[in-house]
C-alpha angles and dihedrals in degrees: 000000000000138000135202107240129197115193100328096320133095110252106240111198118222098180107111128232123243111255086243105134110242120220131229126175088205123079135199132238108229138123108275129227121226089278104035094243119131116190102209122183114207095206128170134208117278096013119145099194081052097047088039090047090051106049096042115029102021100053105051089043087065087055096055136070099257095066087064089050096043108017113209132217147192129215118175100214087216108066098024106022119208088340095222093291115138107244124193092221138338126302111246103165128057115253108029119187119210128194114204121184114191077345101300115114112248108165142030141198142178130219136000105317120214113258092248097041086049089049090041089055094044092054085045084049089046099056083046113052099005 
């Protein structure tokens, strides 16, 4: 897998995806939540924006509601890869954050998202899918 470097560091996009479902034939073989929906975080080693991404938005996510409705997950590309999940196409910005519905990906997004614009996207996700 690679990835797209600047000087050393690995580019984060902070554009934001258009909330457009993507769609995947493949689907993938995990336990489902209630809604089928499934919050995974691409992160690498030594990454700030994923470091940053885990310890304050992350973990406050996994205390609230929403992470029984939308359980999120995090998968370090460098020691598990992929992990088996179907991804629509590969990952190029740390972290990457991957929305799967019944194990299918149906939304992407780029960088290290603030606390209040992730929770904003999971209750969109959630009228959408949930």
């Amino acid at each position: 897998m690679q990835f797209v470097k600047v000087l050393g560091q690995v580019l984060v996009l902070t554009a934001i995806v258009a909330l457009v479902p993507l769609g995947s034939s493949q689907s993938a073989s995990r336990e489902q939540s209630p809604t089928g929906l499934e919050i995974v975080i691409f992160e690498i080693s030594d990454c700030s924006h994923c470091d940053y991404f885990k310890n304050r938005v992350a973990r406050v996510y996994q205390k609230t509601e929403y992470a029984t409705r939308a359980p999120l997950r995090v998968v370090d590309l460098d020691t598990q890869g992929t992990h088996g999940y179907p991804l629509s196409s590969e990952i190029t910005a740390a972290p990457t954050i991957v929305v799967f519905h019944e194990g299918r990906e149906v939304q992407r997004f780029g960088g290290a998202l603030a606390r209040d614009r992730f929770f904003a996207l999971v209750a969109r996700m959630l009228d959408i899918y949930g």
